[in-house]
N, C-alpha and C positions, 0 to 999 in steps of 0.2 A: 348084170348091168353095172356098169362103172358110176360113182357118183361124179356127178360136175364139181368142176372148182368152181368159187365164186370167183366171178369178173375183179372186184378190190375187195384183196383176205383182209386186208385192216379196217376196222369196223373205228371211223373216229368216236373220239369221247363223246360227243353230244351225244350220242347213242346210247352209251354205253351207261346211261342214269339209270337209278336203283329202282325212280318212279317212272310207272309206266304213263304213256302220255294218254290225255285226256281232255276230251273234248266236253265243255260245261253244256249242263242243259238251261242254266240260267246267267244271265249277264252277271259278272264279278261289281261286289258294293265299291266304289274308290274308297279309297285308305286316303284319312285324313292328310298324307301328303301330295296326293292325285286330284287334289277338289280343286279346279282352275277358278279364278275368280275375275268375270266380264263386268268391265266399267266401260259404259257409254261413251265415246266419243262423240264431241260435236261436230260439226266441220271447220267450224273456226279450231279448235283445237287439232284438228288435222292440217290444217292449210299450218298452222306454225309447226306443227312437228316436220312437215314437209321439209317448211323451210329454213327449221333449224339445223336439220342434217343436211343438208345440201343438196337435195335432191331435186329441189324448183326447176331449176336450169335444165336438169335432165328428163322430168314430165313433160316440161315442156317443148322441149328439140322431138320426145317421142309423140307429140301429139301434132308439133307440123308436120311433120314426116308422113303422119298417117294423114292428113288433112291432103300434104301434096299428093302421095300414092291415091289416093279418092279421087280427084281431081281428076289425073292423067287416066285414069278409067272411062270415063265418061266420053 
């Protein structure tokens, strides 16, 4: 019996790691630079971030739009 080639003889690097891969049986702790920190938004403090980036305008055109698409369904 002949052996097979392999389909791709180049084996890339990601492969090619000294450690073998491993699948955790337990969730990983975050590393004190992975710890995200969630501060409450109000909605008045949304409505100004809105509209301080410029987005107002664009909520908006995207909500009649869907207002008029609703409409012509009926």
């Amino acid at each position: 019996m002949s052996r097979k080639e392999p389909l791709y003889p180049h084996t890339p690097k990601s492969r090619q790691s000294k450690q073998p891969a491993v699948i955790p049986t337990e969730p990983r702790r975050p590393h004190d630079t992975e710890v995200l920190e969630f501060m409450p938004d109000s909605a008045e403090d949304l409505a100004q971030t809105i509209k301080a980036t410029g987005y107002q305008e664009r909520i908006g055109d995207a909500f009649q739009a869907a207002i008029a698409r609703a409409k012509e369904r009926r």
